[in-house]
C-alpha positions in Angstrom: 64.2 -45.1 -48.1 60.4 -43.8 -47.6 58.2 -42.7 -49.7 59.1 -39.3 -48.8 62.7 -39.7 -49.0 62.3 -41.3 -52.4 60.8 -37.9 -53.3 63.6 -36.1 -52.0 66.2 -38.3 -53.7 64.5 -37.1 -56.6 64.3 -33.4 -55.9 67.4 -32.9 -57.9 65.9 -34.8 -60.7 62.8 -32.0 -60.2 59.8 -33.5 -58.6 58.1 -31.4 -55.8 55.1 -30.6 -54.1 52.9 -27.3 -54.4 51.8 -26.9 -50.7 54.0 -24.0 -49.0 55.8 -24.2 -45.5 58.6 -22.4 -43.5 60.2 -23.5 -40.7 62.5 -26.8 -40.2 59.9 -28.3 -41.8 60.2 -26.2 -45.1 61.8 -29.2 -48.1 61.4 -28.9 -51.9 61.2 -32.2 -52.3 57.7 -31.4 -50.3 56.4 -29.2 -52.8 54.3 -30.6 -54.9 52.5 -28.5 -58.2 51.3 -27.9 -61.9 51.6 -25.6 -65.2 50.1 -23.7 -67.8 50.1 -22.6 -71.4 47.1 -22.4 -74.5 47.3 -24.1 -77.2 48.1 -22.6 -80.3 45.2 -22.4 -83.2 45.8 -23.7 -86.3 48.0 -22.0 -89.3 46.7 -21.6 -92.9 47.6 -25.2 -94.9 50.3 -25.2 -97.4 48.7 -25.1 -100.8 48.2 -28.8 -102.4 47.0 -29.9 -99.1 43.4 -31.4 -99.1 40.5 -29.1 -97.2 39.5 -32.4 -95.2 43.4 -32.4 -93.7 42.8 -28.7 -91.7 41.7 -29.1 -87.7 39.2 -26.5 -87.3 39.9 -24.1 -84.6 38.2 -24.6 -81.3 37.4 -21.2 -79.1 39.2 -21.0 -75.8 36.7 -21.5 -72.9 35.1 -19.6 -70.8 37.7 -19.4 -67.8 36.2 -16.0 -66.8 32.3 -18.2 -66.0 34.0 -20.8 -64.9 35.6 -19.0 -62.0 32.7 -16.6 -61.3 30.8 -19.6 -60.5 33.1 -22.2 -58.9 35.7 -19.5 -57.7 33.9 -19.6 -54.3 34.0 -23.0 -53.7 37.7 -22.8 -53.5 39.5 -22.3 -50.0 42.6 -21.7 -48.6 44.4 -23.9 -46.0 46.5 -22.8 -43.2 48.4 -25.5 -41.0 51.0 -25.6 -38.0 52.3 -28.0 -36.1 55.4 -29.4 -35.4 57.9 -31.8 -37.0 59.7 -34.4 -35.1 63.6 -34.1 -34.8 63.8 -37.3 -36.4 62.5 -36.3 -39.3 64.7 -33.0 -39.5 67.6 -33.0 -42.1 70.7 -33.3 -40.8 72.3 -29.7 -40.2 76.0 -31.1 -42.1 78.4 -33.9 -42.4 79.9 -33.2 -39.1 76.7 -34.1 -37.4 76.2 -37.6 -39.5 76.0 -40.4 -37.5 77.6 -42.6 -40.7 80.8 -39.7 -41.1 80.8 -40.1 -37.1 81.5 -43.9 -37.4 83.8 -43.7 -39.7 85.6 -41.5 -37.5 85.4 -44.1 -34.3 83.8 -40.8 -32.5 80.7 -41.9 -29.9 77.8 -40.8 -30.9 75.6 -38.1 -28.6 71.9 -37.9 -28.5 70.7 -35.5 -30.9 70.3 -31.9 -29.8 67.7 -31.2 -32.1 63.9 -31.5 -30.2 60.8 -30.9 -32.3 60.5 -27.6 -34.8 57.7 -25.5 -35.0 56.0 -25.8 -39.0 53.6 -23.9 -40.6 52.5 -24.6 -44.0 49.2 -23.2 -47.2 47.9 -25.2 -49.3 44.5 -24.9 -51.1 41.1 -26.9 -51.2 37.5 -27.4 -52.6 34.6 -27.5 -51.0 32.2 -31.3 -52.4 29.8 -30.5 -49.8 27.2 -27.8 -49.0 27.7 -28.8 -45.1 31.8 -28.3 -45.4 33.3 -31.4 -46.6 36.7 -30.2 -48.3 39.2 -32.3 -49.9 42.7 -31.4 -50.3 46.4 -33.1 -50.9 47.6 -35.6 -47.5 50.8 -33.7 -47.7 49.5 -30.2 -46.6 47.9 -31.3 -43.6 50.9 -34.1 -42.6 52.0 -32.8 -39.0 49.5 -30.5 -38.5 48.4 -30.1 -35.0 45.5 -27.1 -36.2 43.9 -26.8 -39.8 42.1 -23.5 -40.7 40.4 -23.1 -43.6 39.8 -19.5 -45.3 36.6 -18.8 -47.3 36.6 -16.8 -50.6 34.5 -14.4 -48.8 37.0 -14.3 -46.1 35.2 -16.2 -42.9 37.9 -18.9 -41.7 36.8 -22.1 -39.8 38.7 -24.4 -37.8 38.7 -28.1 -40.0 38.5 -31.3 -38.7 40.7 -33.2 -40.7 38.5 -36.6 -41.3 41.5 -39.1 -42.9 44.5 -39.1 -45.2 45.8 -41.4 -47.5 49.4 -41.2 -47.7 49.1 -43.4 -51.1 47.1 -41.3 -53.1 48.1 -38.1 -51.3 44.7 -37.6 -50.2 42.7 -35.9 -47.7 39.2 -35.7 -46.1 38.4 -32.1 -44.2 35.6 -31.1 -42.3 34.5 -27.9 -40.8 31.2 -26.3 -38.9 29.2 -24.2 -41.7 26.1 -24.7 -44.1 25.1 -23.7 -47.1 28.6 -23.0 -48.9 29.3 -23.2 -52.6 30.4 -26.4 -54.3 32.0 -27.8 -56.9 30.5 -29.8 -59.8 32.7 -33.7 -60.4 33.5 -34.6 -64.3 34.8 -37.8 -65.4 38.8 -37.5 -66.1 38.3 -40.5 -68.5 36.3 -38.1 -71.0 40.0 -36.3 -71.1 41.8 -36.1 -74.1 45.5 -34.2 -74.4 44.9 -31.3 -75.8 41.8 -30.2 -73.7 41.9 -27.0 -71.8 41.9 -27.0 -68.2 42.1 -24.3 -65.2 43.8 -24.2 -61.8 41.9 -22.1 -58.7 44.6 -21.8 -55.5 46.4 -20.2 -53.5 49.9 -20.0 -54.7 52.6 -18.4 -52.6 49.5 -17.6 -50.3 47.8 -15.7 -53.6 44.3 -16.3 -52.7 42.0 -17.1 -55.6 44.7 -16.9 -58.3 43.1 -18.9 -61.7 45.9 -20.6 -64.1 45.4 -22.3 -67.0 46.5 -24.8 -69.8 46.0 -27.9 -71.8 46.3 -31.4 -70.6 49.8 -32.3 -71.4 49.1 -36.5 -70.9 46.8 -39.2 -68.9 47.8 -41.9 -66.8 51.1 -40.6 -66.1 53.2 -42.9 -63.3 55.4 -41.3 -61.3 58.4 -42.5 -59.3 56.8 -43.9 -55.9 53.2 -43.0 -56.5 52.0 -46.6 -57.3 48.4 -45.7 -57.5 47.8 -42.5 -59.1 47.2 -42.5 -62.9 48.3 -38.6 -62.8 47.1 -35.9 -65.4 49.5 -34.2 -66.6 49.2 -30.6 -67.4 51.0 -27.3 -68.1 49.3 -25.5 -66.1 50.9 -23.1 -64.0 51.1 -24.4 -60.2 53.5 -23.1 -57.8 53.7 -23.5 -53.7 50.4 -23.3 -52.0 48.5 -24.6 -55.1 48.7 -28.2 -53.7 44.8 -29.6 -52.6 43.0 -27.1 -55.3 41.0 -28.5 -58.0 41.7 -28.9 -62.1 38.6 -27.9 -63.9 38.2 -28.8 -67.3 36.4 -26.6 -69.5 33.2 -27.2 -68.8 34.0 -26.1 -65.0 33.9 -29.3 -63.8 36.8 -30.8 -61.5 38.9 -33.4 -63.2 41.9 -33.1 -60.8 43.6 -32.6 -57.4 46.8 -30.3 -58.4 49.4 -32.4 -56.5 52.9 -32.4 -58.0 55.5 -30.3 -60.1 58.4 -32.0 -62.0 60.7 -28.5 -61.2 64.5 -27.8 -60.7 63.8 -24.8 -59.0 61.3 -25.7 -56.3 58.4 -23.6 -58.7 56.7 -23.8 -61.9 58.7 -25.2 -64.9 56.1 -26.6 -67.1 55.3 -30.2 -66.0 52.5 -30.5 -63.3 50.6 -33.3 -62.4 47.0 -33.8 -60.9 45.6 -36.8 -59.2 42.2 -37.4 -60.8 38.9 -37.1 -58.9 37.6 -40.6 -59.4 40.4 -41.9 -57.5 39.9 -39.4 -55.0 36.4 -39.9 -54.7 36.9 -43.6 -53.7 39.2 -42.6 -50.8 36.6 -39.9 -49.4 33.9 -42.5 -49.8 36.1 -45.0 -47.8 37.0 -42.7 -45.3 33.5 -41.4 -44.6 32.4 -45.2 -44.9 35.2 -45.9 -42.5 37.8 -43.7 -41.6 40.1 -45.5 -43.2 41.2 -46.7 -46.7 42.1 -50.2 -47.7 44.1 -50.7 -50.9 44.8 -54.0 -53.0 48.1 -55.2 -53.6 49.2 -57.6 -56.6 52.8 -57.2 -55.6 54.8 -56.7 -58.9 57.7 -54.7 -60.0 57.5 -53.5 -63.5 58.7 -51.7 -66.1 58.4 -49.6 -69.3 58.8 -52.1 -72.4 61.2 -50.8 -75.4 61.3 -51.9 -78.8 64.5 -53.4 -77.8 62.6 -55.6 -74.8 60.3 -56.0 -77.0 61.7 -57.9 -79.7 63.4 -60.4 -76.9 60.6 -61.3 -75.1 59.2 -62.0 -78.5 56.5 -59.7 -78.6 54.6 -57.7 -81.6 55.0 -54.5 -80.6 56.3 -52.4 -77.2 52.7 -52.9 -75.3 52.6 -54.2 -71.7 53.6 -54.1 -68.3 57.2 -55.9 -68.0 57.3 -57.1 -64.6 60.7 -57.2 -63.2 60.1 -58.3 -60.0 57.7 -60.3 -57.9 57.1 -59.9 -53.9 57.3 -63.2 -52.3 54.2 -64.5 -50.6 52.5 -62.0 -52.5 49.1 -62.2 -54.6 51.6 -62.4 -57.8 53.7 -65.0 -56.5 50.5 -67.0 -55.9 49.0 -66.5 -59.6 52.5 -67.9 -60.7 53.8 -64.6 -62.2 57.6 -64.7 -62.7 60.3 -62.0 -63.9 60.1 -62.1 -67.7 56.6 -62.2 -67.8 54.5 -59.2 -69.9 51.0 -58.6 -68.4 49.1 -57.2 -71.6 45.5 -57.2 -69.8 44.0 -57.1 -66.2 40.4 -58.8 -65.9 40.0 -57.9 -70.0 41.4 -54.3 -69.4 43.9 -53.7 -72.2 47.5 -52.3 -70.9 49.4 -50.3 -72.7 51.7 -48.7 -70.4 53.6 -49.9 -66.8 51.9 -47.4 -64.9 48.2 -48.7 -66.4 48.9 -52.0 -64.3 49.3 -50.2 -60.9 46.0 -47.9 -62.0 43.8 -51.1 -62.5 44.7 -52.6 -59.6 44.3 -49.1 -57.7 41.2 -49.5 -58.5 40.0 -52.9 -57.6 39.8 -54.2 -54.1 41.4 -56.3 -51.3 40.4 -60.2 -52.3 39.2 -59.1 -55.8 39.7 -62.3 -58.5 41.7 -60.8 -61.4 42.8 -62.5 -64.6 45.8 -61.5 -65.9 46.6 -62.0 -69.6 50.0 -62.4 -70.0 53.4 -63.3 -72.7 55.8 -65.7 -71.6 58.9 -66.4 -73.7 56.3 -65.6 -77.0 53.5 -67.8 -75.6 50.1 -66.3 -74.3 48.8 -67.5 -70.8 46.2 -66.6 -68.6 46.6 -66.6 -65.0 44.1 -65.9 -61.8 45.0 -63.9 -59.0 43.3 -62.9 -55.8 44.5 -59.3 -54.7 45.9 -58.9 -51.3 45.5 -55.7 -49.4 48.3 -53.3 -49.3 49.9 -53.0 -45.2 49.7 -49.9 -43.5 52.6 -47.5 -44.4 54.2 -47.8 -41.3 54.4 -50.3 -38.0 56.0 -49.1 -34.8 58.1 -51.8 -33.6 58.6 -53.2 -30.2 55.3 -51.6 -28.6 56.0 -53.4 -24.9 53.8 -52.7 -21.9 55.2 -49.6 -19.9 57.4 -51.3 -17.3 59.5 -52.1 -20.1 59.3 -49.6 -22.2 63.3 -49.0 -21.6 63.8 -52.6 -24.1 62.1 -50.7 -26.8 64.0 -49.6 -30.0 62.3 -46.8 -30.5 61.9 -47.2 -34.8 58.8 -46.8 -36.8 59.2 -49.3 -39.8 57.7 -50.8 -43.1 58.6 -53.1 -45.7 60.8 -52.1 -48.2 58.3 -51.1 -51.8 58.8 -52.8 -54.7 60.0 -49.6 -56.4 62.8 -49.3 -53.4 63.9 -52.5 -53.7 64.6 -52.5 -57.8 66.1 -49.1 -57.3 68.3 -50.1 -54.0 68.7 -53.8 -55.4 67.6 -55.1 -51.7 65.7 -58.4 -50.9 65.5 -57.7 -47.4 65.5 -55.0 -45.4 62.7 -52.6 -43.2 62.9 -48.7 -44.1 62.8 -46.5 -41.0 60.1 -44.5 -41.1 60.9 -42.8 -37.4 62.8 -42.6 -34.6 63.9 -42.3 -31.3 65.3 -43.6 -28.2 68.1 -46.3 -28.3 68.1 -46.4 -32.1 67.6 -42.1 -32.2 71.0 -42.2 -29.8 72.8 -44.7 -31.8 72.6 -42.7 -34.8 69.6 -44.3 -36.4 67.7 -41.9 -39.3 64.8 -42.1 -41.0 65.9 -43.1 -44.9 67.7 -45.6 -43.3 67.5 -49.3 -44.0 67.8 -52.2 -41.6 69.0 -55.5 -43.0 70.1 -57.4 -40.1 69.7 -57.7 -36.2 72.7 -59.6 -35.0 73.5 -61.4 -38.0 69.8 -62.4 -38.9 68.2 -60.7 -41.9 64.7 -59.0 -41.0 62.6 -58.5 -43.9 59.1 -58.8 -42.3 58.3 -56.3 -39.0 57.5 -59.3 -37.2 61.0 -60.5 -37.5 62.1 -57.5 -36.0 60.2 -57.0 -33.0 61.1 -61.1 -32.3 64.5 -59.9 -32.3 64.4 -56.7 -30.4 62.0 -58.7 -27.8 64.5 -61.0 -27.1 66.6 -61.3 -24.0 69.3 -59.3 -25.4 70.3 -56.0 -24.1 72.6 -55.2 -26.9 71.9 -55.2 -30.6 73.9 -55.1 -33.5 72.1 -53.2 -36.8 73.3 -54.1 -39.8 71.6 -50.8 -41.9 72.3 -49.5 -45.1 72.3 -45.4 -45.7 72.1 -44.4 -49.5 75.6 -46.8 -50.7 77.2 -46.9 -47.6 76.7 -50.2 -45.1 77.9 -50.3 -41.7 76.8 -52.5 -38.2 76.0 -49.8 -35.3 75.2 -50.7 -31.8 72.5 -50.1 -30.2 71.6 -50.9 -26.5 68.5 -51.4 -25.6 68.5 -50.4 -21.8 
């Protein structure tokens, strides 16, 4: 399962993404948004109560300055492109490899050829020379980006880099002397604070939305480095990439995600804070690319319940449940069981605080971790690996024998797929084609075994498929369903 297909799995639970896009490639799990509502203002006390006890009532802010002034440093996005077949969903059960094997019926090549997408989303403009940042996901397959003013000129982008983790990216195009944004600090947040949305939903140009924030440092499911805001702002399709102001007009947020059941607004949006995206633009102007540490933990939310076995005081911590082997954890001597209360003398209170603090650190940063074992303190040094590249194409052979390859784009399974799919081993197909496209292979799926030998690194793999042999046997699981299919190689 990918990142993306984690997403989707969850879809039906309501999490989606606000850029818009028609065509094969049109998914809710893709769309990805926020929410809105004011607060309320405070009612007359019951008599008895104390003076001292009354909140007094705060003014709403000025939304209507706010956008006057930032408004034009808003744009909208247009993308197309196309999507690769192997990344299509599959038309029904009658044309799934899996209900196919079952069946003992061979298996064709797929009919299916890439599909043409076109996609809006929205952006803001940090730059007076056109540097624009926006969400990863409303740029992902696009072959042209054009960007739309709010005085109407459109420009042709250059999209700079994305970060798949963070659901970031870096835009570029050809003009001087636009309108930009001011940066806050999100850490000067509190719940309760107004906030406003500027995008493009439903292709709405310049709409304004606004809210309160609803929490901080929210962790979502398969978004390991993004403390999200959490809002109720109204955010719909096509407000994915535009920017959260707080009430003081400056951006807080990147509006990236709705929790919906619909595919629109339902109250619960999310927003990736600046000052993480800040440090992937600096990376990716610095380098083009961005490098992200890696501890390698699995953890959990603690309960009162947890709490009380693994002896502690109260339900504060990160529980880890897992630890990668080989990994940065696995060499500070972290085991299941253990409670990390504090990273480098940062107090956490939450899981998802864990993940934060080491979002923010660096490859072969020396941490200390303060941690509870069985109701005994202990203090443990780590030095942070760097997190691999998303995805590895496998079996990249010189030309002549390009007709050995396997044709599958993998990575290692994430901690958070592992706990949920109780794996050990296994490579998640990102992509694919070829052989393993003909034999039935998707994306989603897992490979556990090659021939009877378990693969759980993508070197393994490509030792395997390298080999002399011309046919393979995949052992790959598919949601709940395992099953061996054959794949030759040439």
């Amino acid at each position: 399962m990918n990142r993306h297909s984690l997403i989707a799995a969850l879809a039906a639970a309501g999490l989606a993404s606000a850029g818009t896009a028609w065509g094969w490639s049109l998914n809710p799990a893709d769309w990805f948004a926020r929410t809105s509502a004011p607060a309320a203002s405070a009612s007359t006390a019951p008599a008895g109560n104390a003076a001292s006890s009354l909140v007094a009532p705060i003014s709403a802010p000025d939304y209507r300055t706010i956008f006057q002034r930032f408004g034009p440093a808003v744009v909208g996005i247009t993308v197309e492109g196309t999507v690769p077949a192997s990344r299509q969903r599959a038309p029904d059960l009658d044309n799934d490899p899996f209900f196919r094997f079952y069946r003992g019926l061979p298996i064709p090549p797929s009919p299916r050829g890439d599909a043409p997408m076109y996609g809006q989303g929205s952006g803001f403009i940090v730059s007076d020379d056109g540097l624009i940042l926006t969400n990863a996901h409303v740029v992902r397959d696009a072959s042209s980006v054009s960007v739309k003013l709010a005085d109407r000129r459109e420009f042709e982008a250059k999209v700079l880099g994305v970060d798949p983790a963070t659901d970031v990216a870096v835009l570029r195009i050809a003009a001087s002397g636009l309108p930009v944004v001011q940066l806050g600090d999100p850490s000067h947040l509190a719940v309760g604070d107004y906030v406003l949305a500027i995008g493009s939903p439903f292709g709405f140009e310049q709409s304004a939305t606004s809210g309160i924030v609803s929490a901080k440092g929210r962790s979502l499911p398969g978004d390991t480095y993004v403390p999200f805001i959490q809002t109720d702002v109204a955010v719909n399709p096509g407000n994915s990439g535009g920017p959260l102001f707080d009430a003081r007009g400056r951006v807080i947020g990147i509006n990236s995600q709705i929790y919906s059941r619909t595919g629109g607004y339902q109250g619960l949006s999310f927003a990736i804070p600046i000052d993480v995206a800040v440090r992937v633009k600096d990376q990716i102007l610095a380098t083009g690319s961005v490098r992200h540490a890696r501890l390698g933990v699995t953890v959990q939310e603690l309960n009162q319940g947890l709490a009380e076995s693994f002896k502690l005081d109260s339900p504060r911590g990160a529980l880890v449940s897992g630890v990668a082997p080989g990994s940065a954890a696995e060499k500070a001597g972290l085991r299941a069981g253990d409670v990390v209360l504090a990273l480098d003398g940062e107090r956490i209170e939450r899981s998802g605080d864990l993940a934060a603090i080491v979002g923010r650190s660096k490859p072969g940063d020396r941490v200390t971790l303060d941690v509870v074992r069985q109701g005994k303190r202990e203090t443990l040094t780590a030095v942070l690996a760097e997190l691999p590249t998303s995805t590895e194409t496998v079996s990249q052979q010189s030309p002549e024998r390009s007709e050995r390859r396997l044709g599958v784009a993998v990575r290692p399974l994430a901690p958070q797929e592992r706990q949920a799919t109780r794996l050990n081993v296994g490579l998640v197909v990102e992509d694919v084609s070829g052989p393993a496209q003909r034999a039935g292979i998707e994306p989603g799926d897992v490979i556990l075994s090659v021939n009877g030998k378990p693969v759980a690194t993508v070197e393994q793999l490509r030792g395997l498929v390298n080999g002399d042999a011309r046919q393979l046997a995949l052992l790959v699981q598919r949601g709940d369903v395992r099953i061996f299919v054959p794949v030759r190689l040439g």
